[in-house]
VORO-383964 format. One record per residue: residue in one letter; x, y, z of N, C-alpha, C in turn. Coordinates in pm, whole numbers, padded with zeros to 5 digits, always signed. Last residue first. Example, Ala and Ser with C-alpha at 12.3 -4.5 7.8 and 13.67 -1.06 7.14 Angstrom:
VORO-383964
S+01285-00225+00708+01367-00106+00714+01290+00003+00787/A+01319-00569+00780+01230-00450+00780+01320-00330+00780/
END
This chain:
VORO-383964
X+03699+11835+25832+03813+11828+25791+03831+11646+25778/X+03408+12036+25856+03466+11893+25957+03584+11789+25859/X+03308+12342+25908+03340+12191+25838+03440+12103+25873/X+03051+12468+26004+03166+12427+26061+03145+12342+25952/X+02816+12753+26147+02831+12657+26031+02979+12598+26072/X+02544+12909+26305+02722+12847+26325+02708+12761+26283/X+02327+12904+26191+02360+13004+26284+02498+13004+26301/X+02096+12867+25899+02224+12837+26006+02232+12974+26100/X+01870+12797+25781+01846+12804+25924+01958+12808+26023/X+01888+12647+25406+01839+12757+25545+01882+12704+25676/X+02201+12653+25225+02092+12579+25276+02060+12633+25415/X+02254+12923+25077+02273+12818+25085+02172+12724+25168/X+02273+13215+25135+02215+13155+24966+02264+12972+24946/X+02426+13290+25332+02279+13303+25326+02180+13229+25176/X+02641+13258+25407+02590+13385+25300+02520+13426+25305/X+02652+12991+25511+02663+13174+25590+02600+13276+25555/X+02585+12889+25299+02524+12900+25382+02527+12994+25427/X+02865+12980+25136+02767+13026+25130+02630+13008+25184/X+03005+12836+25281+03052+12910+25288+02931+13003+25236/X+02936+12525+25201+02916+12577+25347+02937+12724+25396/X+02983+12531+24958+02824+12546+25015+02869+12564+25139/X+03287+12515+24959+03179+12609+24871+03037+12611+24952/X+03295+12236+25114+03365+12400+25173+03280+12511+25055/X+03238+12015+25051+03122+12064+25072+03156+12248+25074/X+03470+11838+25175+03468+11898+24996+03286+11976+24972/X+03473+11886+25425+03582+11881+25288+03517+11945+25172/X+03144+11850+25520+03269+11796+25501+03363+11868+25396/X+02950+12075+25759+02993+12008+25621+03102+11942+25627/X+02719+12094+26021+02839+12096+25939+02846+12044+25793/X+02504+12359+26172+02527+12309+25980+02663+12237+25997/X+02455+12457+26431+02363+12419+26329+02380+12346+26181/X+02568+12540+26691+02623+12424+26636+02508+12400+26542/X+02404+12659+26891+02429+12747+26816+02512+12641+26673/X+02353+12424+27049+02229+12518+26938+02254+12594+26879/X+02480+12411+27213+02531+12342+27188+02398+12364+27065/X+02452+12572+27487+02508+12627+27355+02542+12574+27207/X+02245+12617+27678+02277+12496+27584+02374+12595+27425/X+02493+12695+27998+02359+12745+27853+02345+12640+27746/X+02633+12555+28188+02552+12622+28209+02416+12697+28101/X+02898+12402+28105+02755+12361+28058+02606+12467+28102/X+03103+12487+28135+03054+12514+28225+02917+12435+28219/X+03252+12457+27889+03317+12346+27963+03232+12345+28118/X+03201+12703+27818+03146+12583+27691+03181+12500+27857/X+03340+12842+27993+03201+12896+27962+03154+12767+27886/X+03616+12798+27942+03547+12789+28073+03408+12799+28077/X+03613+12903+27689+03640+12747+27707+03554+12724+27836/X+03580+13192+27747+03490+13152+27630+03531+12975+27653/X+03811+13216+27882+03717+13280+27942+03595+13170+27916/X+04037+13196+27727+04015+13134+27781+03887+13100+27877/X+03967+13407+27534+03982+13291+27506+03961+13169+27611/X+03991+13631+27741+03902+13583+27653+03860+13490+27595/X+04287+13607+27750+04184+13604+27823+04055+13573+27773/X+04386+13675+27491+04412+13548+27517+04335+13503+27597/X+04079+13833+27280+04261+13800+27390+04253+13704+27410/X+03967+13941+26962+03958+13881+27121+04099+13847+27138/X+03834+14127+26711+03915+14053+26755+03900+13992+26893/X+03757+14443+26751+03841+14369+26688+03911+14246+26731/X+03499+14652+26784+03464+14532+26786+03596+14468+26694/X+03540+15016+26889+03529+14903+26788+03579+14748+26795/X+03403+15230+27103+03484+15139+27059+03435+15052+26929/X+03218+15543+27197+03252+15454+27061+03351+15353+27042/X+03107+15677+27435+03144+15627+27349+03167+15512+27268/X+02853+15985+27464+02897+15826+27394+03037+15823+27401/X+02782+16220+27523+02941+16185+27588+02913+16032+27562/X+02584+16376+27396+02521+16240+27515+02678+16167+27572/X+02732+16548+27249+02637+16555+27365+02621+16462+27464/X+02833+16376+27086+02965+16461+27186+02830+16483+27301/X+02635+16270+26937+02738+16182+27061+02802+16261+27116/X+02545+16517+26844+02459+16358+26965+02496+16298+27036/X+02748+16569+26648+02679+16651+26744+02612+16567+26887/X+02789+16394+26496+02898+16378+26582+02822+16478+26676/X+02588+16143+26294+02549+16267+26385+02682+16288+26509/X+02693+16159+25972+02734+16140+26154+02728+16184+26211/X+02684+16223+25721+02601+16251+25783+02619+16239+25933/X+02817+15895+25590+02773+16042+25562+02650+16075+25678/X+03091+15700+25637+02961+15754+25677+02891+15878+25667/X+03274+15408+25506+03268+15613+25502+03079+15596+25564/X+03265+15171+25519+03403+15250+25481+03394+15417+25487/X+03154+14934+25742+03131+15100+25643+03277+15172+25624/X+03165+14785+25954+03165+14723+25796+03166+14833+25680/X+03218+14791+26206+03288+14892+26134+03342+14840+25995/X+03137+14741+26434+03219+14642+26373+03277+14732+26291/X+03088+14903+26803+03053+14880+26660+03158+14816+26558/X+02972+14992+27067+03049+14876+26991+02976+14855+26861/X+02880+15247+27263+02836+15154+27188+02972+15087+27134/X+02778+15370+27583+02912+15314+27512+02811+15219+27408/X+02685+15644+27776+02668+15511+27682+02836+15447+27636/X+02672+15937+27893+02815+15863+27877+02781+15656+27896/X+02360+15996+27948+02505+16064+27943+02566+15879+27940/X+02098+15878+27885+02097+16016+27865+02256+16074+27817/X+02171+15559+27680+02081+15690+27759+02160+15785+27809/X+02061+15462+27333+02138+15513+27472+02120+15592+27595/X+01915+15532+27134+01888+15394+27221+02001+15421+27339/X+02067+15689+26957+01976+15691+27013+01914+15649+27115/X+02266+15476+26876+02303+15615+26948+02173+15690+27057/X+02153+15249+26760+02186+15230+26871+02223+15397+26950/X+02043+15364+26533+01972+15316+26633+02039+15322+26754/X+02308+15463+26420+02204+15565+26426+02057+15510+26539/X+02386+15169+26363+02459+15280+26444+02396+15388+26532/X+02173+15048+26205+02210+15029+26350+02255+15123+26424/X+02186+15233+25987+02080+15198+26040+02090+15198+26229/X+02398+15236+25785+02393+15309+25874+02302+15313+26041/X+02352+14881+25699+02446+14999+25679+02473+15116+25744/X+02388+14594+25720+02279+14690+25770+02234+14829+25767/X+02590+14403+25674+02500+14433+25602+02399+14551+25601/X+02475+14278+26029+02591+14208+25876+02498+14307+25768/X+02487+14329+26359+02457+14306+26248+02551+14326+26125/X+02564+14388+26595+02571+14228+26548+02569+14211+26460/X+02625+14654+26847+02621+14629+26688+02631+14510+26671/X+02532+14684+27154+02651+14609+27098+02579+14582+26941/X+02530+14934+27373+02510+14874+27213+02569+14822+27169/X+02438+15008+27738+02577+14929+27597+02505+14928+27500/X+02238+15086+27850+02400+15149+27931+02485+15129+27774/X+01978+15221+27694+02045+15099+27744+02151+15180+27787/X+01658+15415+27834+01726+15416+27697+01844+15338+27812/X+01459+15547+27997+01592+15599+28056+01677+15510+27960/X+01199+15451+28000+01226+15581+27889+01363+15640+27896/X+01171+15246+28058+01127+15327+28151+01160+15440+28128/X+01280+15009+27904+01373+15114+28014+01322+15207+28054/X+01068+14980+27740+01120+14818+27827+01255+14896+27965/X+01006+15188+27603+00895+15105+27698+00984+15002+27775/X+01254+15198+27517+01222+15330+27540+01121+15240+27678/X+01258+14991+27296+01372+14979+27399+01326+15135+27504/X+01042+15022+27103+01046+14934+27259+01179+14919+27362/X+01107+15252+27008+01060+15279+27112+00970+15164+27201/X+01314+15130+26860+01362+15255+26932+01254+15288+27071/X+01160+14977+26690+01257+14909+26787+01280+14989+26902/X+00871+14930+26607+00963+15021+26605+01031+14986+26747/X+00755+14613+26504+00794+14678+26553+00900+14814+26591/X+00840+14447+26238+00677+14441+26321+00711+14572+26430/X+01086+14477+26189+00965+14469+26085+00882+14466+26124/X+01193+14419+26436+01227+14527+26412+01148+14582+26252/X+01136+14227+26707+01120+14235+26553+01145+14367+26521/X+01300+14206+27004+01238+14287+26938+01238+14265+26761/X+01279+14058+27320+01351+14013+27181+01228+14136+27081/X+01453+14018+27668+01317+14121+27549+01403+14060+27393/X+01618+13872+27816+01508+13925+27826+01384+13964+27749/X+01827+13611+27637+01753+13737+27670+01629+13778+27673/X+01927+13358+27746+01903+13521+27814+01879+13614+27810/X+01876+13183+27577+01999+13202+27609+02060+13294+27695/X+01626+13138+27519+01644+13087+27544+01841+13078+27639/X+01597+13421+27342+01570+13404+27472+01648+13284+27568/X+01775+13332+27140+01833+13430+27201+01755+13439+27314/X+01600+13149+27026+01699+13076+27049+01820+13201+27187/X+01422+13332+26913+01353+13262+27054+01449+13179+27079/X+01593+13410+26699+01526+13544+26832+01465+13444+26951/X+01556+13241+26547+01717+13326+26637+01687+13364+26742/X+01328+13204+26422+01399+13111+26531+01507+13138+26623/X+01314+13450+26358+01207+13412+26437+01259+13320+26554/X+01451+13617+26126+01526+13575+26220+01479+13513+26316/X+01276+13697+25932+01326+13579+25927+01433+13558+25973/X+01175+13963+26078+01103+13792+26118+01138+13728+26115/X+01537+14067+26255+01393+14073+26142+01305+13978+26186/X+01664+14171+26618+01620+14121+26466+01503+14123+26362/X+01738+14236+26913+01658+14279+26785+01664+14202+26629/X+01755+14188+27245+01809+14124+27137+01715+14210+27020/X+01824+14329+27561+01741+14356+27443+01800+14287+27350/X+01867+14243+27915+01933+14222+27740+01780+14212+27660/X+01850+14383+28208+01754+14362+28115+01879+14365+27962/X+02107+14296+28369+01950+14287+28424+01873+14279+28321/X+02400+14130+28362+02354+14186+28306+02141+14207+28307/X+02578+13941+28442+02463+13995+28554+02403+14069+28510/X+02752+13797+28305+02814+13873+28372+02734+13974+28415/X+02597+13587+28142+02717+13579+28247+02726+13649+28317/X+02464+13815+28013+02368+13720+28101+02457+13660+28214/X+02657+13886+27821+02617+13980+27917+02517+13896+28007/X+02768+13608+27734+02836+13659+27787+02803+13792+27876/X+02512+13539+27582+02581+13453+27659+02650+13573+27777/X+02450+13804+27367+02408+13761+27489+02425+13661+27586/X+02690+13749+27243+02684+13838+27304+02593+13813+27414/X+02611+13507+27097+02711+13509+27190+02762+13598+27300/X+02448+13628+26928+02402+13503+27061+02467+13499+27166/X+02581+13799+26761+02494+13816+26868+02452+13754+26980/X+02750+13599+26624+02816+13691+26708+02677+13736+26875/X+02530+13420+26512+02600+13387+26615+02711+13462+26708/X+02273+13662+26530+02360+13537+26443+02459+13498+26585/X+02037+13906+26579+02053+13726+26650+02178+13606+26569/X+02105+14215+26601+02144+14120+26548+02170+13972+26622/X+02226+14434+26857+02158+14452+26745+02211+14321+26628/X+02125+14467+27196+02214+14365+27129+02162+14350+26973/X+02190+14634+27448+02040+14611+27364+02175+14575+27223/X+02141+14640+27836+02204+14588+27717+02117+14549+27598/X+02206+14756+28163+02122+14742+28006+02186+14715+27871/X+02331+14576+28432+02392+14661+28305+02268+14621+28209/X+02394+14426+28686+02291+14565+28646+02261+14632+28491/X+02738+14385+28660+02564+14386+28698+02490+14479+28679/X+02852+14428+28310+02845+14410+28420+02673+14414+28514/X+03038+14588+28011+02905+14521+28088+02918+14420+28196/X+03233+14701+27900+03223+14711+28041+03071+14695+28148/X+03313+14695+27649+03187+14819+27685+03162+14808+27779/X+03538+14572+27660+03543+14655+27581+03434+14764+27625/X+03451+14331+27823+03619+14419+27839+03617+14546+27757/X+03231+14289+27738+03276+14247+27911+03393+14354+27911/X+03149+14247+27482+03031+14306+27593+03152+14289+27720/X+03416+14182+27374+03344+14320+27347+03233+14354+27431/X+03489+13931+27498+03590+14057+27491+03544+14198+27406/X+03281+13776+27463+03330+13844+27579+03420+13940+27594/X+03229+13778+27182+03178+13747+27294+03223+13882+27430/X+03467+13638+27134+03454+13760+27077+03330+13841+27164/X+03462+13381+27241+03546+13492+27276+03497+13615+27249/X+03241+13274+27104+03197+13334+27228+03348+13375+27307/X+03335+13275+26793+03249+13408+26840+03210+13436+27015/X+03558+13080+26885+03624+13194+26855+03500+13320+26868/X+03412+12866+26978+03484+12929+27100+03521+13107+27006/X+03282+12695+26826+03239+12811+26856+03321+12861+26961/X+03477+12434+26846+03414+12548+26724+03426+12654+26718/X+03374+12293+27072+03457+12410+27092+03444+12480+26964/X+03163+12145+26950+03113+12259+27057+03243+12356+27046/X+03288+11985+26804+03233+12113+26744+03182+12150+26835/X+03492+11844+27017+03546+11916+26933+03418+12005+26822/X+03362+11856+27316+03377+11845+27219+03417+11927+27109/X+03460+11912+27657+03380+11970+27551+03427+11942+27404/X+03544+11723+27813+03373+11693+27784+03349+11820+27701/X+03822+11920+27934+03751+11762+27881+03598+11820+27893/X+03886+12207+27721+03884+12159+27870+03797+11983+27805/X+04140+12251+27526+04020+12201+27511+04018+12137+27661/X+04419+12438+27533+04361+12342+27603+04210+12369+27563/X+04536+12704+27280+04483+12677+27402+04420+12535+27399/X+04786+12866+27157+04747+12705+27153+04636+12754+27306/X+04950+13038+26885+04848+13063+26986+04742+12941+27047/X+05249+12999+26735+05119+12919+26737+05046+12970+26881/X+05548+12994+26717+05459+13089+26764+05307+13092+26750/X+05635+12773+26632+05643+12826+26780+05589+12921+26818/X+05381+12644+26392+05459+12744+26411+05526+12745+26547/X+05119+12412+26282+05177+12527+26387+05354+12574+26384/X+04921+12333+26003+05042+12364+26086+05089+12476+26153/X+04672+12140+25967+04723+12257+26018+04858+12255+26047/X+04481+11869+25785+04618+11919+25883+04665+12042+25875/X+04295+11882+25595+04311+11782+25697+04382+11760+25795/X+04135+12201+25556+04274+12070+25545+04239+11971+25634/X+04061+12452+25638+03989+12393+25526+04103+12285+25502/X+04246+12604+25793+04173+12494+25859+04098+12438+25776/X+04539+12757+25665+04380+12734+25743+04366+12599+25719/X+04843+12660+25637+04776+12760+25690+04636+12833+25687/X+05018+12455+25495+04879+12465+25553+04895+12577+25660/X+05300+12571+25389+05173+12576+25308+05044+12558+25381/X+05559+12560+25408+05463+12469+25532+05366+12440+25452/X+05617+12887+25337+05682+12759+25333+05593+12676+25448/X+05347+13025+25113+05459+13029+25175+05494+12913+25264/X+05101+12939+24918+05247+12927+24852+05395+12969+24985/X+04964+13047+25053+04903+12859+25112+05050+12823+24980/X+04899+13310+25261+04883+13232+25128+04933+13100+25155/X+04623+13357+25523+04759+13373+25434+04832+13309+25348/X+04421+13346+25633+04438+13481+25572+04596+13438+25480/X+04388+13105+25764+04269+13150+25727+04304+13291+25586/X+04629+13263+26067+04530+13125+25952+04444+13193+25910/X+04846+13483+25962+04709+13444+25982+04621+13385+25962/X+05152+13682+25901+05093+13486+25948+04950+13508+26042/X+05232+13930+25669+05188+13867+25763+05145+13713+25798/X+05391+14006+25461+05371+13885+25531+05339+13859+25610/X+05291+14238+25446+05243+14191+25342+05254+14020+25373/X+05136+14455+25692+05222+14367+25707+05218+14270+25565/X+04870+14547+25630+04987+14639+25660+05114+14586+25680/X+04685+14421+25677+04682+14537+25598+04763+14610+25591/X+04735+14178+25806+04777+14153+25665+04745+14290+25593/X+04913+14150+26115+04783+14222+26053+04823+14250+25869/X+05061+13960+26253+04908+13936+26194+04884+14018+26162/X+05296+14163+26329+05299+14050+26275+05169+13968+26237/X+05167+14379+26465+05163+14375+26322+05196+14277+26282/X+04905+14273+26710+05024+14248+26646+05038+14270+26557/X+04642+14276+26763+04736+14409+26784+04834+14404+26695/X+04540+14020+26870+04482+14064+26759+04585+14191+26692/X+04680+13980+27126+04723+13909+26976+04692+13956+26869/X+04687+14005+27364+04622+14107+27257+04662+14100+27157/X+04890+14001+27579+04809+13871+27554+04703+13903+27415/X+05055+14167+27634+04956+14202+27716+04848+14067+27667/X+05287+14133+27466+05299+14082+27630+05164+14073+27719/X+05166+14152+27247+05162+14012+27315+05176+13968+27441/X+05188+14471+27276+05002+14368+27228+05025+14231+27316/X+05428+14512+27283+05348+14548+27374+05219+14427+27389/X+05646+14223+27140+05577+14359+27105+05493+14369+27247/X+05683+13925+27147+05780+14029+27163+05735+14166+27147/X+05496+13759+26940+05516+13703+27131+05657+13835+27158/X+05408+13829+26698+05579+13804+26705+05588+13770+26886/X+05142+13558+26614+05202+13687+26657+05367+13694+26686/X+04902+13473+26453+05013+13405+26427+05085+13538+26527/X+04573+13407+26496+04688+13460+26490+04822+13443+26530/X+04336+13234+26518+04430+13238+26398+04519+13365+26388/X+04426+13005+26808+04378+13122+26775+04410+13128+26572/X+04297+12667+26839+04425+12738+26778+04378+12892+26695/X+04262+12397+27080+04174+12539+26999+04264+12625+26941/X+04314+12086+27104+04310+12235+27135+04241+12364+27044/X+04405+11777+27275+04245+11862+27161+04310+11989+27220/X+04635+11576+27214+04600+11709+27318+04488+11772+27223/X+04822+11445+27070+04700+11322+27110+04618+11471+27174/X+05111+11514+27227+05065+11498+27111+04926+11440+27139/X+05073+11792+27436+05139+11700+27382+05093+11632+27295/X+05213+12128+27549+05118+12065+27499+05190+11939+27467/X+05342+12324+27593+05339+12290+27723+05212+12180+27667/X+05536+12552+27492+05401+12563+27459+05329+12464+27576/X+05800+12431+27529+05780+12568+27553+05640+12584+27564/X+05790+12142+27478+05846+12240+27645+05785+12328+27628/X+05707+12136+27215+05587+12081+27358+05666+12116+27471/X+05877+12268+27054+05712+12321+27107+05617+12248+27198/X+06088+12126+27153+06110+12198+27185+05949+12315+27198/X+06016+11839+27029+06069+11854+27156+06046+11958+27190/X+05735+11853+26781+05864+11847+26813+05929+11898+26979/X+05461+11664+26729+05509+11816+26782+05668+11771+26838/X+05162+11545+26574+05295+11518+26582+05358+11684+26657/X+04905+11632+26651+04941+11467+26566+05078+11484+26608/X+04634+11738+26819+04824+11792+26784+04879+11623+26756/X+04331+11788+26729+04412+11698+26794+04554+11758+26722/X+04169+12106+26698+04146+11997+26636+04294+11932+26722/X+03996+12409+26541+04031+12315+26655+04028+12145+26608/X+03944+12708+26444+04060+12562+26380+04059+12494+26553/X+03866+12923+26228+03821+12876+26348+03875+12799+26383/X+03966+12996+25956+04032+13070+26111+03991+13022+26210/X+03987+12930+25678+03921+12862+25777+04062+12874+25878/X+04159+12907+25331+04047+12989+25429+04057+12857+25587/X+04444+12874+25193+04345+12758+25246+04302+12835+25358/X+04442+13067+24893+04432+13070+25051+04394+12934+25083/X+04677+13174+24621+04573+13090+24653+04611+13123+24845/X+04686+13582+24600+04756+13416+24599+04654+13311+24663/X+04577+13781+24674+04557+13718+24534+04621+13587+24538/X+04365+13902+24921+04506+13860+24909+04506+13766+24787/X+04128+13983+24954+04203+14065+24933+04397+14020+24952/X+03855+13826+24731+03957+13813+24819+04045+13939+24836/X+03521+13845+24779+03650+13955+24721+03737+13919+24814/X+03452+13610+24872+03353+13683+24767+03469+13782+24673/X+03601+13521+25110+03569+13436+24993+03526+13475+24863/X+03552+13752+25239+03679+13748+25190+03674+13633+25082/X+03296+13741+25324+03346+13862+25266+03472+13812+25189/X+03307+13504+25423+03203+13506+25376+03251+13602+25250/X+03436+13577+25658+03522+13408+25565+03438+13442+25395/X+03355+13697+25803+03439+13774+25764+03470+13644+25618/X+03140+13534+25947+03102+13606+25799+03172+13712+25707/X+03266+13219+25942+03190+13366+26006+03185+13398+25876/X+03309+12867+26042+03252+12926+25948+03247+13076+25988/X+03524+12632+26183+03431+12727+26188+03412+12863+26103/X+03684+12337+26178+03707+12485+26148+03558+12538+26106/X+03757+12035+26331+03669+12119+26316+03714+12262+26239/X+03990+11875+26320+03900+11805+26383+03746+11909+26299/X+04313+11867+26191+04251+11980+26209+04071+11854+26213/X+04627+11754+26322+04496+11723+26255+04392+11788+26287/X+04861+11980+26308+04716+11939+26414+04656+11859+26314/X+05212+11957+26440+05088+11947+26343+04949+11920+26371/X+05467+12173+26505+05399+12081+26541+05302+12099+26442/X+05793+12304+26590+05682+12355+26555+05578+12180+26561/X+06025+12273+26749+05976+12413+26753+05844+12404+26689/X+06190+12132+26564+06186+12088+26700+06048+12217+26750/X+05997+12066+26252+06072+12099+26288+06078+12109+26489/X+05840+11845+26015+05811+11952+26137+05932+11941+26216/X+05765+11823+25690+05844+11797+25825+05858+11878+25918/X+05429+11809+25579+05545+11875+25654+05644+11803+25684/X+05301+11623+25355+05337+11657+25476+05483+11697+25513/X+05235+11845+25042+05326+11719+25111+05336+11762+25242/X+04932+11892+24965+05058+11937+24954+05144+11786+25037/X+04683+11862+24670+04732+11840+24784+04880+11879+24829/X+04357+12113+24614+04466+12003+24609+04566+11971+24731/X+04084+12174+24521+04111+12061+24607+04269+12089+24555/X+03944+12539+24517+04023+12392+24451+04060+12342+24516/X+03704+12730+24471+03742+12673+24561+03800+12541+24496/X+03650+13047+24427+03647+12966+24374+03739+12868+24453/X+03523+13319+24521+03420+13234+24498+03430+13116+24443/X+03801+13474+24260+03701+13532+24379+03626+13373+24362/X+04032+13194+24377+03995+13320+24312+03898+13317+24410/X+04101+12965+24524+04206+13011+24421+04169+13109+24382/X+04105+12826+24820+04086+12958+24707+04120+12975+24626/X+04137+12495+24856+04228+12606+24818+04106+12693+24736/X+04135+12276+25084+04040+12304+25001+04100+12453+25028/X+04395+12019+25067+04335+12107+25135+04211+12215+25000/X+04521+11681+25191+04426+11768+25130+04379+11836+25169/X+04844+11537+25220+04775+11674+25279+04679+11727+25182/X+05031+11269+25206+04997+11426+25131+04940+11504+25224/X+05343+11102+25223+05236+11171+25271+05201+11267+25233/X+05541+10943+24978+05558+11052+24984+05376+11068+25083/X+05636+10603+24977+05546+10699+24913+05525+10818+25007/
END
């Protein structure tokens, strides 16, 4: 009798079907994970709602989980073995372009599905091309030779690691991107789990005063974000934000802005510009707006901002964000709030949403 493979398939907008495929045969070069964990964001959230790829998806980019079977030639080259917990970027890359040599996976047109029609991106790519598991909503993943594999250091569990993909992200926008460091002011817009993570990673890296901001019914976030380092936590419904970041810097406004927020629309941006001080800030922004009216470009050429955008994380990074879980140094193990099983993948997806069951922060379903 023929081995299956159940996976929880998109099939439309907001619509989620069980079925099953036939296990792979895996080839010398490629390998299989029993997928342990896949982690929830709020890109999963967007794309679940309006897909932008019409063929069925098996969603879920966060993907860690045990390598069941791997052929001769991806355990030389890749350097892994079977029974091995790992963390599996969801980009699929050509390892031959500038981006890869530099470890900048995210870069690759070979992953980027806006422009590449085949592109390979767990989570992102259709679940009709050959292998078929390609996300982590399954009971089994399949890798590729060109599979982005990192080592699960020991004692960190498979949903602690989970979260590795936002406390990459993490680090490769407050550390590498806006060049936070000692001393460094930092005013962090949004307590979810991007945000948290943010503040992990500027508290790491000596950061003196972190501003966190959120609503009320972010209460618990916000004292989960102390708890994690930061300094000042600002309601932004009880409080004008602008000018507690003004009182808390001695009116000399943050070095970084790191944007967190989902939804928010011009708001942040226009906060955070402000919230900068006098000359040459740097903010980070996600860049959920398709057009902006009004941009104050006058403010920023003045105040010599600049402006990166929040895409993705490196290989570094990656590894950065393991060393950090595997450090035990923060309880991070709080940001781990909701899993689900299998067949729960609809509600867990709209937890995120927010129209699901309260108080998440990092959601995961457990394959």
């Amino acid at each position: 009798m023929t081995e299956t493979v159940l996976a929880a398939v998109r099939t439309a907008a907001s619509t989620t079907e069980f079925r099953e495929y036939p296990m792979p045969d895996i080839p010398e070069d490629g390998a299989l994970l029993r997928v342990e964990v896949a982690g929830i964001c709020g890109t999963d959230v967007k794309m679940y709602a309006k897909p932008v790829i019409q063929d069925p998806v098996i969603m879920g980019h966060e993907n860690v989980g045990v390598i069941a079977k791997a052929g001769r030639t991806f355990r030389e080259r890749q350097g892994f073995a079977e029974g091995d917990r790992v963390f599996v970027q969801h980009y699929v890359p050509c390892r031959r372009c500038e981006w890869c040599h530099l470890g900048q996976y995210q870069h690759c047109e070979w992953t980027d599905w806006r422009t590449n029609p085949d592109a390979r991106r767990y989570g992102y790519t259709s679940a009709e091309n050959p292998y078929h598991l390609w996300g982590g909503f399954a009971s089994h993943l399949y890798l590729p030779w060109n599979a982005v594999v990192h080592k699960v250091p020991a004692g960190v569990s498979a949903e602690l690691a989970g979260i590795v993909t936002p406390m990459s992200n993490g680090i490769e926008w407050a550390l590498f991107d806006a060049g936070v460091g000692y001393d460094s002011t930092v005013l962090i817009q949004g307590p979810g789990q991007q945000g948290l993570a943010q503040t992990v990673a500027c508290k790491q890296a000596g950061a003196s005063q972190i501003i966190v901001t959120g609503t009320t019914r972010d209460a618990a976030r916000l004292e989960l974000a102390k708890a994690l380092g930061a300094d000042h936590v600002v309601d932004i419904a009880v409080e004008d934000p602008l000018t507690r970041v003004r009182e808390i810097t001695g009116g000399k406004g943050v070095d970084v802005v790191l944007d967190c927020t989902a939804g928010a629309g011009t708001a942040p941006v226009l906060l955070g510009i402000d919230a900068l001080k006098r000359r040459a800030g740097t903010i980070v922004i996600q860049g959920e707006l398709a057009a902006f009216p009004d941009f104050p470009m006058k403010k920023v050429t003045e105040k010599a901002i600049t402006i990166r955008s929040a895409r993705g994380h490196s290989h570094r990074a990656v590894e950065l964000a393991l060393a950090q879980l595997a450090a035990g140094r923060f309880p991070l193990e709080r940001l781990t709030t909701h899993t689900f099983g299998l067949s729960d993948v609809d509600r867990a997806i709209r937890t995120v949403a927010g129209s699901g069951d309260e108080g998440a922060i990092h959601v995961s379903v457990l394959p």
